[in-house]
PQR file with spaces between the fields and no chain letter, atoms N, CA, C, O and H, PARSE charges and radii, in Angstrom:
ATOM       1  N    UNK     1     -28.258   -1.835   11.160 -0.4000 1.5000
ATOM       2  CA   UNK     1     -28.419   -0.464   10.744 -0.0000 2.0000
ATOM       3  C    UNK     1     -27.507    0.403   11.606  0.5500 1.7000
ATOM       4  O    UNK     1     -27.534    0.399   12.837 -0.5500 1.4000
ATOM       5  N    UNK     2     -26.788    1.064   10.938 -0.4000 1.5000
ATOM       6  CA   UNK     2     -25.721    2.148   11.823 -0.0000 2.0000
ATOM       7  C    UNK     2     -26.848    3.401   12.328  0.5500 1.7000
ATOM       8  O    UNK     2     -26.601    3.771   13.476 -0.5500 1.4000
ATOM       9  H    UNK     2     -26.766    1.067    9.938  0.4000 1.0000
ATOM      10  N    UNK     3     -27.740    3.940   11.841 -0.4000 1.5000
ATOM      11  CA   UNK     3     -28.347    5.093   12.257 -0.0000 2.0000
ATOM      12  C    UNK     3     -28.680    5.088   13.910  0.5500 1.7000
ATOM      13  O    UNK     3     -29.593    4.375   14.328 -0.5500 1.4000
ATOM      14  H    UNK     3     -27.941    3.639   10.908  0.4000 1.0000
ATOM      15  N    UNK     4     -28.058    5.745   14.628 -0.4000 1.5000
ATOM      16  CA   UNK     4     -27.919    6.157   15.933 -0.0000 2.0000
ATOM      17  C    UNK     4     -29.613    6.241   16.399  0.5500 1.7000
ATOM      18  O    UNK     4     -30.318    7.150   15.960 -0.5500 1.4000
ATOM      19  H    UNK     4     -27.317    6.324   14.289  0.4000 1.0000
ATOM      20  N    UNK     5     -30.171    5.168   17.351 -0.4000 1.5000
ATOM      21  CA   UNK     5     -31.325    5.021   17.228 -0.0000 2.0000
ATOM      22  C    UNK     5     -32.425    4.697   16.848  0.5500 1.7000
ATOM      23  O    UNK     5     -33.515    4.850   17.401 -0.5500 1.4000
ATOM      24  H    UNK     5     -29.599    4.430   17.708  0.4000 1.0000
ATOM      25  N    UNK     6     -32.020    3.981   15.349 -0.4000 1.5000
ATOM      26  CA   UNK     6     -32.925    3.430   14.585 -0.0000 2.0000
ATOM      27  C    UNK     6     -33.017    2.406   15.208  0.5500 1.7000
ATOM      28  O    UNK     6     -32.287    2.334   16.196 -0.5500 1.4000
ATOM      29  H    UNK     6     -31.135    3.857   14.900  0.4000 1.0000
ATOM      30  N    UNK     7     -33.784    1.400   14.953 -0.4000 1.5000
ATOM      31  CA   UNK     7     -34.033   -0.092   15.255 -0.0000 2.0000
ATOM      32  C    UNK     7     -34.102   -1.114   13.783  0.5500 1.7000
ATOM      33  O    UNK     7     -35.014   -1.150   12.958 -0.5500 1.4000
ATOM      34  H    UNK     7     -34.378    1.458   14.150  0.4000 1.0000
ATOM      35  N    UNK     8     -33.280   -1.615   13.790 -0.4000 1.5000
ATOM      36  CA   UNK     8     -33.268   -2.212   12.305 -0.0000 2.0000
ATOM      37  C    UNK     8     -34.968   -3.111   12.260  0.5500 1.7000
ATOM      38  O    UNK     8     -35.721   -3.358   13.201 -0.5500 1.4000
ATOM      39  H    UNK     8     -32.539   -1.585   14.461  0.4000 1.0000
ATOM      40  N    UNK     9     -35.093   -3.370   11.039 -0.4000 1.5000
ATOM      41  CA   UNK     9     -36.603   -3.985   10.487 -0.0000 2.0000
ATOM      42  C    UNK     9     -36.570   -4.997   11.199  0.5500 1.7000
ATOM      43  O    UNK     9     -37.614   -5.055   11.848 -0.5500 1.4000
ATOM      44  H    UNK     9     -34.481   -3.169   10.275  0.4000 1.0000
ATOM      45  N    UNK    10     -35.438   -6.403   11.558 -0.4000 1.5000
ATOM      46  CA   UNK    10     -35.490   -7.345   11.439 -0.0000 2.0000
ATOM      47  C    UNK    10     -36.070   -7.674   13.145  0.5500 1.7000
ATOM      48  O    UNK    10     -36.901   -8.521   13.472 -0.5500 1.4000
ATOM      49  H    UNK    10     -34.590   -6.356   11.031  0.4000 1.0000
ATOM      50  N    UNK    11     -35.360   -6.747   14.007 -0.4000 1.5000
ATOM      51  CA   UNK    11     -35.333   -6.272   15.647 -0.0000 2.0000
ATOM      52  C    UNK    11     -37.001   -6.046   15.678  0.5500 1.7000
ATOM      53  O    UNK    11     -37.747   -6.735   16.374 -0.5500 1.4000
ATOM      54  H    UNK    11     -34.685   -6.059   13.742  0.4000 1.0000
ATOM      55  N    UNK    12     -37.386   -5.117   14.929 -0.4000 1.5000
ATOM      56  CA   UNK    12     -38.939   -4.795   15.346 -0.0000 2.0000
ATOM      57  C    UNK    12     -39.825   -5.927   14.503  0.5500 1.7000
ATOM      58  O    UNK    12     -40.934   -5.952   15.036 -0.5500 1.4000
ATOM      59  H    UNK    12     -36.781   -4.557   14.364  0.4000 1.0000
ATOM      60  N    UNK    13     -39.772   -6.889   13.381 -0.4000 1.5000
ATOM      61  CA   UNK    13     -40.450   -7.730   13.436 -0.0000 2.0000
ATOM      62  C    UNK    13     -40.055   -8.858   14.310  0.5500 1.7000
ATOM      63  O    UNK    13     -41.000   -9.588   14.608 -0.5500 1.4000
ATOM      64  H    UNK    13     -38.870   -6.869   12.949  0.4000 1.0000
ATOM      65  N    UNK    14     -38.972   -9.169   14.768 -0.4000 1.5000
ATOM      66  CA   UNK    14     -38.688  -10.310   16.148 -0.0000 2.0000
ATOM      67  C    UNK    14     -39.510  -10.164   17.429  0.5500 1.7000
ATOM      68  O    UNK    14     -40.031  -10.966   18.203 -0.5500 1.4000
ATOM      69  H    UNK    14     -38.204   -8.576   14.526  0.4000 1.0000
ATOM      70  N    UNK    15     -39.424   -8.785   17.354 -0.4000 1.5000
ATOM      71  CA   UNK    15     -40.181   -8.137   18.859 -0.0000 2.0000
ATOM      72  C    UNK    15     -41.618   -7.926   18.674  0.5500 1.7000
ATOM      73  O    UNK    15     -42.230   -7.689   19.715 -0.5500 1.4000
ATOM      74  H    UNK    15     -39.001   -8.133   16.725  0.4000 1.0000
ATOM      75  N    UNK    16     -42.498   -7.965   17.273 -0.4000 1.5000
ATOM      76  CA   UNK    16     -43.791   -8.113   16.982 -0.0000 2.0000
ATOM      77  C    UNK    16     -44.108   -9.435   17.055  0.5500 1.7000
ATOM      78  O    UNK    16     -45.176   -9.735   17.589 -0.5500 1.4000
ATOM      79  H    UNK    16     -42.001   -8.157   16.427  0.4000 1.0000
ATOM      80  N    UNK    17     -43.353  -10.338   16.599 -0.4000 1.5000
ATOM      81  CA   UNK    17     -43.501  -11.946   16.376 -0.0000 2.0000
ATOM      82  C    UNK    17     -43.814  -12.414   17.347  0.5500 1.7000
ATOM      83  O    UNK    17     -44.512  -13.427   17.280 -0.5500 1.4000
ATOM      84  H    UNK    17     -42.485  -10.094   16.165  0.4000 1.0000
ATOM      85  N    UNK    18     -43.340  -11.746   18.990 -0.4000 1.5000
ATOM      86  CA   UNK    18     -43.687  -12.623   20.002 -0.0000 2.0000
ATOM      87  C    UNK    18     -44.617  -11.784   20.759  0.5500 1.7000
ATOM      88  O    UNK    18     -44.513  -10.567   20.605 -0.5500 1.4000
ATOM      89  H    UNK    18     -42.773  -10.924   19.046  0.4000 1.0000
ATOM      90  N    UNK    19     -45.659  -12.317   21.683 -0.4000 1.5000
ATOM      91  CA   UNK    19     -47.006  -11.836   22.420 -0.0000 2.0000
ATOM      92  C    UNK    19     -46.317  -11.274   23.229  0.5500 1.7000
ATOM      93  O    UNK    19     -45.135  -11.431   23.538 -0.5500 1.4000
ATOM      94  H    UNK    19     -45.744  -13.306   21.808  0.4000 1.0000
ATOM      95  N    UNK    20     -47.173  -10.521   23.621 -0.4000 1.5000
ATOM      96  CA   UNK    20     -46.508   -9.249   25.134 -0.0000 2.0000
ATOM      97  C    UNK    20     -46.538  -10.439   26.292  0.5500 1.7000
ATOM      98  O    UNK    20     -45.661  -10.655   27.128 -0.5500 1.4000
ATOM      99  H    UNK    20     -48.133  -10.393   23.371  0.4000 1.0000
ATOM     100  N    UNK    21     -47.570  -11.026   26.142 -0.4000 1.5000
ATOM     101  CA   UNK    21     -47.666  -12.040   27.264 -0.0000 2.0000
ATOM     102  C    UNK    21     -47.260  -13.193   27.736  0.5500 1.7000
ATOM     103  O    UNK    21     -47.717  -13.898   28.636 -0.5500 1.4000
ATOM     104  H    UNK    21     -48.283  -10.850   25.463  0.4000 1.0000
ATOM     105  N    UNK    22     -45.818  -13.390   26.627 -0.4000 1.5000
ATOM     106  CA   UNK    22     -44.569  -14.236   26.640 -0.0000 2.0000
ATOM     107  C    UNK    22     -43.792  -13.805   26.739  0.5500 1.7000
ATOM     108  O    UNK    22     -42.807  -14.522   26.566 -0.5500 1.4000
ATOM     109  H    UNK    22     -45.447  -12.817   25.896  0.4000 1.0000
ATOM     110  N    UNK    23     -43.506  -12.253   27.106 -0.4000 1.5000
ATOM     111  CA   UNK    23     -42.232  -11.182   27.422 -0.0000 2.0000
ATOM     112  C    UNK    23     -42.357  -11.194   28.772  0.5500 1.7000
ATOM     113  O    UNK    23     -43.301  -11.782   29.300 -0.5500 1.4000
ATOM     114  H    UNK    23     -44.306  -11.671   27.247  0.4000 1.0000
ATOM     115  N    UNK    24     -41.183  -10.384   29.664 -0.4000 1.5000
ATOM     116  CA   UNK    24     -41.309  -10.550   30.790 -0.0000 2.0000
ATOM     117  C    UNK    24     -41.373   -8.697   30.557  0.5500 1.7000
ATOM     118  O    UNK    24     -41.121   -7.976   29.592 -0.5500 1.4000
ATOM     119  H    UNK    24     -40.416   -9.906   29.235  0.4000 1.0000
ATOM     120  N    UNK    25     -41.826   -8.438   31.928 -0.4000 1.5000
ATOM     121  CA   UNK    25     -41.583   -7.000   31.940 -0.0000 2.0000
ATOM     122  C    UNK    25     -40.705   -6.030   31.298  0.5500 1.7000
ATOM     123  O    UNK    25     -40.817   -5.053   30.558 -0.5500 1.4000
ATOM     124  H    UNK    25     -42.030   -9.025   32.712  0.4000 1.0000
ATOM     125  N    UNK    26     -39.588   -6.836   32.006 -0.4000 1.5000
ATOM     126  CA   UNK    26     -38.134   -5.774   31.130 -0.0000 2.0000
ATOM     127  C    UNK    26     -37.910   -6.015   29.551  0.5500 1.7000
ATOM     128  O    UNK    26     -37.674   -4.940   28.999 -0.5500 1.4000
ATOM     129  H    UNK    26     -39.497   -7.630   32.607  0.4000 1.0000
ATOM     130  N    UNK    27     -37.913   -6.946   28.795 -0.4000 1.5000
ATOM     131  CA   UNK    27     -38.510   -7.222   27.664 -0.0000 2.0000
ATOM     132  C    UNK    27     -39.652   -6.281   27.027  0.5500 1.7000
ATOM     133  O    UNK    27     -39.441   -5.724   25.950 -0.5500 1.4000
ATOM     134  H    UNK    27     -38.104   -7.819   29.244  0.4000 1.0000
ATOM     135  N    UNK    28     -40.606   -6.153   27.571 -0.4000 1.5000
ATOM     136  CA   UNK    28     -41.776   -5.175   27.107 -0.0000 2.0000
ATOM     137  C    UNK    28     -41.168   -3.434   27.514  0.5500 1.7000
ATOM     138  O    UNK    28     -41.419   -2.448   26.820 -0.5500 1.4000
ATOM     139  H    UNK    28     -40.777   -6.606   28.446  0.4000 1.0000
ATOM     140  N    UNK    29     -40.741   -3.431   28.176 -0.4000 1.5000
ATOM     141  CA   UNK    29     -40.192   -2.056   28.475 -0.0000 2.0000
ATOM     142  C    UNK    29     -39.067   -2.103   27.557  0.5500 1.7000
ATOM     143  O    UNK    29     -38.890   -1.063   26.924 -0.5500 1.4000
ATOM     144  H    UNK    29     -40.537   -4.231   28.739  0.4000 1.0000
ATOM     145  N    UNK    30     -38.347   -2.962   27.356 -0.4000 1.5000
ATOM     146  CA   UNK    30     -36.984   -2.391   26.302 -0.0000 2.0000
ATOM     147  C    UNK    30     -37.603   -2.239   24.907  0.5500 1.7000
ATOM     148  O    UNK    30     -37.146   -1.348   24.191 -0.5500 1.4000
ATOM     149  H    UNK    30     -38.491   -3.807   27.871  0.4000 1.0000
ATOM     150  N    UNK    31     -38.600   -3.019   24.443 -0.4000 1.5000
ATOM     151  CA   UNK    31     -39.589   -2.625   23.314 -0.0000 2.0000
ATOM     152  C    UNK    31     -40.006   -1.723   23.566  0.5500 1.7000
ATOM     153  O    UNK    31     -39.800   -1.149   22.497 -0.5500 1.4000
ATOM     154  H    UNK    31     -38.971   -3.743   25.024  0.4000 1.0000
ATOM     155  N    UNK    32     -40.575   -0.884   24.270 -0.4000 1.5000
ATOM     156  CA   UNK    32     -41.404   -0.175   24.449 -0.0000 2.0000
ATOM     157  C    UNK    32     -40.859    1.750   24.332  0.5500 1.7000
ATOM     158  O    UNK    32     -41.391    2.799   23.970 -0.5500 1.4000
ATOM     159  H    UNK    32     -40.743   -1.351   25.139  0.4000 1.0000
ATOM     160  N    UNK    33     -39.233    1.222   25.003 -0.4000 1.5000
ATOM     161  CA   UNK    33     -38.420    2.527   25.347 -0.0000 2.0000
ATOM     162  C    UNK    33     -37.797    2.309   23.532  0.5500 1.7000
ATOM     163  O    UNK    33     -37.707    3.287   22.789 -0.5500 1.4000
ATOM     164  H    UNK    33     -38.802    0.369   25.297  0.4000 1.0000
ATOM     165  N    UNK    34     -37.410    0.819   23.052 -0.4000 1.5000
ATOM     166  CA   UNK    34     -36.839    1.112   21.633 -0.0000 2.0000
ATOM     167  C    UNK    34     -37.540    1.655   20.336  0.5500 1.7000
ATOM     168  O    UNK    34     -37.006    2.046   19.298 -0.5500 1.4000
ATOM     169  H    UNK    34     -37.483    0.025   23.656  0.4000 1.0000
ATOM     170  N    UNK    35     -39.000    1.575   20.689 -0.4000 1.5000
ATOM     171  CA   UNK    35     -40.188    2.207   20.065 -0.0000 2.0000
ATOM     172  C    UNK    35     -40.371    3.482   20.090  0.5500 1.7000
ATOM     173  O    UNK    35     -40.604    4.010   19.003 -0.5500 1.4000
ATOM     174  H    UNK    35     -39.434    1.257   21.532  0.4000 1.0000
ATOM     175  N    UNK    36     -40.339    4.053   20.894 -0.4000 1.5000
ATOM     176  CA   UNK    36     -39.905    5.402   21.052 -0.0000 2.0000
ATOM     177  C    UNK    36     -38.618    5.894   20.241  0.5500 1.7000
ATOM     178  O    UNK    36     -38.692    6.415   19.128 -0.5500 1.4000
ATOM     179  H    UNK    36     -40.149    3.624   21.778  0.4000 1.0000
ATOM     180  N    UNK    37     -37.361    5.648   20.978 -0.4000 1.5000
ATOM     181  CA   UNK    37     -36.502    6.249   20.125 -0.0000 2.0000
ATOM     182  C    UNK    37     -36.537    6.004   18.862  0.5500 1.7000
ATOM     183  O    UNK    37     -35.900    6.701   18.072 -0.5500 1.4000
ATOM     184  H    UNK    37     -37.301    5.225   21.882  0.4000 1.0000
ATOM     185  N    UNK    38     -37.545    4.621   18.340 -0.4000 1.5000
ATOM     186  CA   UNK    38     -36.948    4.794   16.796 -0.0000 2.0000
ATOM     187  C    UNK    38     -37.746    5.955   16.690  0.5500 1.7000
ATOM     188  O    UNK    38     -37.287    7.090   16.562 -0.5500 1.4000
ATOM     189  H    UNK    38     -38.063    4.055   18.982  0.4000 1.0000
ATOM     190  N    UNK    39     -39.179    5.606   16.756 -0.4000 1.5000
ATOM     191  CA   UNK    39     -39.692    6.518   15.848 -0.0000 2.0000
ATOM     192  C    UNK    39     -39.670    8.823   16.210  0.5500 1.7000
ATOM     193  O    UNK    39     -40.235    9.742   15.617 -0.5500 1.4000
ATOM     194  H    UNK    39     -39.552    4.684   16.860  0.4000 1.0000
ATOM     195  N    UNK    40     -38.731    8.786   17.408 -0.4000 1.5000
ATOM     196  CA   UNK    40     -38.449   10.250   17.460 -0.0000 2.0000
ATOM     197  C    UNK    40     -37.520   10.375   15.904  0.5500 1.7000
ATOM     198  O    UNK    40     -37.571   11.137   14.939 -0.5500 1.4000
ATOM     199  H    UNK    40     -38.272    8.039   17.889  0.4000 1.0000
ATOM     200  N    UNK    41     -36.471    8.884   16.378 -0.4000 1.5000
ATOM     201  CA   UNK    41     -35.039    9.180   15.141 -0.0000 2.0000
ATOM     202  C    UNK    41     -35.893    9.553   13.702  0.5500 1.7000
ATOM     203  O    UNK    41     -35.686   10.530   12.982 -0.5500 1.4000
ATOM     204  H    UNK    41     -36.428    8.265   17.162  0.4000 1.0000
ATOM     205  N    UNK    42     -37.082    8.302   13.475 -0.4000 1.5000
ATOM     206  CA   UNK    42     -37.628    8.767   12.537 -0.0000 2.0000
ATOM     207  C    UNK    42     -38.197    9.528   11.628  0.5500 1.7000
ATOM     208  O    UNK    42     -38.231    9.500   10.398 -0.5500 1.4000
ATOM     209  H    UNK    42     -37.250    7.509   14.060  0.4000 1.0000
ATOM     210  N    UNK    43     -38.715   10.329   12.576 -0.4000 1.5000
ATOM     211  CA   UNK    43     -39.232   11.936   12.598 -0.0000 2.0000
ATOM     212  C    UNK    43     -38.540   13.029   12.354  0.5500 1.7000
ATOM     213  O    UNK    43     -38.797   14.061   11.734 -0.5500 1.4000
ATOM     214  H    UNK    43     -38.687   10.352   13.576  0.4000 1.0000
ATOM     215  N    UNK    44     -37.171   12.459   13.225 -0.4000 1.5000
ATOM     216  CA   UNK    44     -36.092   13.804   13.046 -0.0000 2.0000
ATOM     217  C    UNK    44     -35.442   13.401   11.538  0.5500 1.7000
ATOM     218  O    UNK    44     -35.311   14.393   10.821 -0.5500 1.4000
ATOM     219  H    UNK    44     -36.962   11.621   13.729  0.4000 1.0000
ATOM     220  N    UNK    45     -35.014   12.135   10.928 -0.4000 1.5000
ATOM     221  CA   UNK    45     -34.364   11.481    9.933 -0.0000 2.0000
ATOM     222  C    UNK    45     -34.696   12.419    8.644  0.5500 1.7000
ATOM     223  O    UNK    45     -35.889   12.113    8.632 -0.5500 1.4000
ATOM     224  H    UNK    45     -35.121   11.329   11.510  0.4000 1.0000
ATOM     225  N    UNK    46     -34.618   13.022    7.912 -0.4000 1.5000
ATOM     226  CA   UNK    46     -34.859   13.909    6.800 -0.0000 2.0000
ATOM     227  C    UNK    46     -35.469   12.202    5.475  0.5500 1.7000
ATOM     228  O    UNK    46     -34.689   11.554    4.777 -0.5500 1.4000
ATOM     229  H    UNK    46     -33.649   13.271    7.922  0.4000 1.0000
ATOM     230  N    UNK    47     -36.350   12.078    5.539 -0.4000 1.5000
ATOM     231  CA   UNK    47     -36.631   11.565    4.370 -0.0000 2.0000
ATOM     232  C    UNK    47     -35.866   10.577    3.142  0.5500 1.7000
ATOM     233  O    UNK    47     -35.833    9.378    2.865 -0.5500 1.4000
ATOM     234  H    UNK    47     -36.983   12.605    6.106  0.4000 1.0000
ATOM     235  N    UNK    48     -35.279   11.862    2.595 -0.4000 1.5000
ATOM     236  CA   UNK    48     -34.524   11.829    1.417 -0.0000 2.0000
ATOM     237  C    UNK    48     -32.810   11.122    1.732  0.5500 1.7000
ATOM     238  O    UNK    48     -31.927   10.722    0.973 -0.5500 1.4000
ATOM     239  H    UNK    48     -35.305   12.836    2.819  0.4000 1.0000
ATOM     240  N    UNK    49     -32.936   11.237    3.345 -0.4000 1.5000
ATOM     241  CA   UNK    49     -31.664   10.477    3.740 -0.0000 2.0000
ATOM     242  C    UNK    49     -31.999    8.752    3.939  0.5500 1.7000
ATOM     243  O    UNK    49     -30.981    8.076    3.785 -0.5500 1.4000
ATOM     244  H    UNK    49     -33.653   11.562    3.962  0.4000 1.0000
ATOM     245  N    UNK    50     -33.093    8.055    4.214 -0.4000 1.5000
ATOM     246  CA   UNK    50     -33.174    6.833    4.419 -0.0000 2.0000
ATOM     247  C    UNK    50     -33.198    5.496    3.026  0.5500 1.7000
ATOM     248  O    UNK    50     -33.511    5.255    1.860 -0.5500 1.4000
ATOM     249  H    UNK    50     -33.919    8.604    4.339  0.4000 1.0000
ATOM     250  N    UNK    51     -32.570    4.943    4.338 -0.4000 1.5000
ATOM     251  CA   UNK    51     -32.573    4.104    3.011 -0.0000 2.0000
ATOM     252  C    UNK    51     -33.577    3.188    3.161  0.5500 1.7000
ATOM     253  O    UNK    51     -34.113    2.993    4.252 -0.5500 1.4000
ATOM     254  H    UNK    51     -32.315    5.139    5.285  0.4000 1.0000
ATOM     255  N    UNK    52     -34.101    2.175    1.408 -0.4000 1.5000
ATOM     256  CA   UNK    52     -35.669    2.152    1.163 -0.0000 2.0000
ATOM     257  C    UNK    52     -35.903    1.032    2.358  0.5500 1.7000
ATOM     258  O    UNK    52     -37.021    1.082    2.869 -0.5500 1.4000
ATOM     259  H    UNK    52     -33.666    2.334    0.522  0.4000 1.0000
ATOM     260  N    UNK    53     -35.244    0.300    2.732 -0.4000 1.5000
ATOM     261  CA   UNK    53     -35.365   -0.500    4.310 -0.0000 2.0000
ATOM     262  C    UNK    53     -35.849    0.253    5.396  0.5500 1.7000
ATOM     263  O    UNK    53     -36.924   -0.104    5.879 -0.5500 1.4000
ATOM     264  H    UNK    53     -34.335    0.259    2.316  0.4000 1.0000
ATOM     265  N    UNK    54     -35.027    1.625    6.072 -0.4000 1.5000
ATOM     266  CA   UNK    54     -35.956    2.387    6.685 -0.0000 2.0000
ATOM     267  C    UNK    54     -37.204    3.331    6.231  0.5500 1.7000
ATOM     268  O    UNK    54     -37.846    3.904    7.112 -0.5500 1.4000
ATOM     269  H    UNK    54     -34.154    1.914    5.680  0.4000 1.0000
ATOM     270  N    UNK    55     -37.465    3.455    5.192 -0.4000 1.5000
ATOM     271  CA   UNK    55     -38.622    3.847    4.392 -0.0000 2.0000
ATOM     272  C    UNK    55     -40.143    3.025    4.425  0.5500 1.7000
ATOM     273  O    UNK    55     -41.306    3.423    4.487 -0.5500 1.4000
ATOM     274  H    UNK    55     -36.944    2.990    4.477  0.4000 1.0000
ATOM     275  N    UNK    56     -39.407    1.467    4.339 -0.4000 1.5000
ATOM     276  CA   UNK    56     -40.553    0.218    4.115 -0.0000 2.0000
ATOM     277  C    UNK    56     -40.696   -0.061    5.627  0.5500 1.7000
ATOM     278  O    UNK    56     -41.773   -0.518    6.008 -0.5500 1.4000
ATOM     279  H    UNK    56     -38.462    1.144    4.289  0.4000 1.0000
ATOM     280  N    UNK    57     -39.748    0.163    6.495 -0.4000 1.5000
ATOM     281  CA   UNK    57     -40.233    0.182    8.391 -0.0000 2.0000
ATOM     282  C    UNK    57     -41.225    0.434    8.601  0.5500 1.7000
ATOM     283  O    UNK    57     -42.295   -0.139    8.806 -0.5500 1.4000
ATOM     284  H    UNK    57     -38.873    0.534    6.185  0.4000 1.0000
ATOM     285  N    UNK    58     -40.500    2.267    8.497 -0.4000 1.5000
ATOM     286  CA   UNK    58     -41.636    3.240    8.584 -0.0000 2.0000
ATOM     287  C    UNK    58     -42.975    3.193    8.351  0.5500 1.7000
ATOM     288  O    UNK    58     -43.634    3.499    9.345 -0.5500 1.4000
ATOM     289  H    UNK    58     -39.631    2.733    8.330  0.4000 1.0000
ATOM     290  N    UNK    59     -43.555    2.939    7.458 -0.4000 1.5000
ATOM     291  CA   UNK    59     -44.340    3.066    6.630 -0.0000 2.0000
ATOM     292  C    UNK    59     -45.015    1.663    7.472  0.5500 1.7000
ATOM     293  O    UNK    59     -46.225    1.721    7.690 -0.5500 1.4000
ATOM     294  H    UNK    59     -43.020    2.690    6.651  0.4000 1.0000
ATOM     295  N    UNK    60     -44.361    0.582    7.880 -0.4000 1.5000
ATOM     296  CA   UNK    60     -45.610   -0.255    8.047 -0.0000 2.0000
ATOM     297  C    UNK    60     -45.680   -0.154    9.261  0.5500 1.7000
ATOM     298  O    UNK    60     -46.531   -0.847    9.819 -0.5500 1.4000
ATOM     299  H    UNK    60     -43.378    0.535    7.703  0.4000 1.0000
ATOM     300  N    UNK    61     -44.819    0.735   10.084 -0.4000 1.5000
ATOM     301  CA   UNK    61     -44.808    0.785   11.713 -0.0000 2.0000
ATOM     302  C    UNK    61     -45.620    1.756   11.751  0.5500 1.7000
ATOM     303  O    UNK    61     -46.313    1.608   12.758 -0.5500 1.4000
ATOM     304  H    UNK    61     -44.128    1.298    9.631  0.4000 1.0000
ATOM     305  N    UNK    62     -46.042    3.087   10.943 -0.4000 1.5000
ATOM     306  CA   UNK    62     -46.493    4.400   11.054 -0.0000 2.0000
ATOM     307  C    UNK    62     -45.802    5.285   11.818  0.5500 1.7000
ATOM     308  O    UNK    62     -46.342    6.163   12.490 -0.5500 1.4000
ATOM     309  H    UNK    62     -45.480    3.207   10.125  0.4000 1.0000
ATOM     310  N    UNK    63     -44.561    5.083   11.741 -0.4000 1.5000
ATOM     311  CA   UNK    63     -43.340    5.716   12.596 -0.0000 2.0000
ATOM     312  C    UNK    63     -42.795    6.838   12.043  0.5500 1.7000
ATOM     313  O    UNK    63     -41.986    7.614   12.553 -0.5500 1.4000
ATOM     314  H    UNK    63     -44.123    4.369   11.194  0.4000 1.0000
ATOM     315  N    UNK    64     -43.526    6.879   10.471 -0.4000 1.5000
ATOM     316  CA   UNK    64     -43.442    8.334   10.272 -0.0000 2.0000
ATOM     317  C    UNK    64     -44.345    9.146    9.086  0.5500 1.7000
ATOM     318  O    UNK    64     -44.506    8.714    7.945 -0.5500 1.4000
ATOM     319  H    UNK    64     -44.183    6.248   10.057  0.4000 1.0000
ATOM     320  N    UNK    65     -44.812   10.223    9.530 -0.4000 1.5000
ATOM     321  CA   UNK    65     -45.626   10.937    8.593 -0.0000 2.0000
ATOM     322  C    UNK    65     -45.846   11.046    7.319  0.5500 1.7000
ATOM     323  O    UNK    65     -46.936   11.377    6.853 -0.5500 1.4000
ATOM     324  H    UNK    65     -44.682   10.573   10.457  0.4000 1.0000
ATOM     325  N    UNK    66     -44.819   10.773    6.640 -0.4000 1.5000
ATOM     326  CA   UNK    66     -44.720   10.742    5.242 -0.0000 2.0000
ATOM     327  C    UNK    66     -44.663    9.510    4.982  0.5500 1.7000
ATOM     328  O    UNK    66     -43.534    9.045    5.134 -0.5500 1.4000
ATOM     329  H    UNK    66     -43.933   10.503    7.018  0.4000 1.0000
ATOM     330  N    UNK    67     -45.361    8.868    4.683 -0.4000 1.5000
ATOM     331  CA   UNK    67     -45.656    7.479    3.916 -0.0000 2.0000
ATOM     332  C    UNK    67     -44.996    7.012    2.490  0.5500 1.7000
ATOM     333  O    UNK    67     -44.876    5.852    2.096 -0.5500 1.4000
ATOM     334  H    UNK    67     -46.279    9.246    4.560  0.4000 1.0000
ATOM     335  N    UNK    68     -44.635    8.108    1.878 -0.4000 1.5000
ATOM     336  CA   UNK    68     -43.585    7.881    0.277 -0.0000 2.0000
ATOM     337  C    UNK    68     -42.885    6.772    0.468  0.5500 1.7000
ATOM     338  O    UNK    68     -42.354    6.876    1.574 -0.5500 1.4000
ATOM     339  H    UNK    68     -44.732    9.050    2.198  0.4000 1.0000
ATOM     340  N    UNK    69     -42.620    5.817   -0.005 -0.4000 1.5000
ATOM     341  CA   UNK    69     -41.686    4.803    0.392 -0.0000 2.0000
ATOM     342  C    UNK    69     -41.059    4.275   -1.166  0.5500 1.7000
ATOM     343  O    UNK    69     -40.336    3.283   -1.253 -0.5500 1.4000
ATOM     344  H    UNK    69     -43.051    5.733   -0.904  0.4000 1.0000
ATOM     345  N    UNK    70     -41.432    5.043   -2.259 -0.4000 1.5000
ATOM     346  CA   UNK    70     -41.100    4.902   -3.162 -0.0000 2.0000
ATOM     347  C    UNK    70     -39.596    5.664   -3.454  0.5500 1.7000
ATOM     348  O    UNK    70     -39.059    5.568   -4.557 -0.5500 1.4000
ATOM     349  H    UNK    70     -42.019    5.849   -2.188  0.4000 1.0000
């Protein structure tokens, strides 16, 4: 994904797939800090600009308010 801050789908289900308690610290903190920025980008992202990949993220991350994913 080119969007400056996003985290593509495939990055945040890799990083769900594995237990916190098979990460090492810095691992859980780079999730943790990339979780954040997506979902500020998300917030700031106008909607009507994403495409339905960041729409179907969203929506199952709760990374952003508007749930439309249609």
């Amino acid at each position: 994904m080119s969007d400056v801050g996003r985290e593509s789908l495939t990055d945040k289900v890799t990083s769900a797939a594995k237990p916190d308690s098979e990460k090492s610290y810095v691992e859980q903190a780079t999730d943790f800090v990339k979780g954040k920025l997506d979902a500020a980008a998300s917030v700031a992202q106008p909607q009507e600009e994403k495409t339905t990949t960041q729409k179907v993220g969203d929506a199952l991350t709760g990374d952003n308010r508007n749930k439309d994913i249609a």
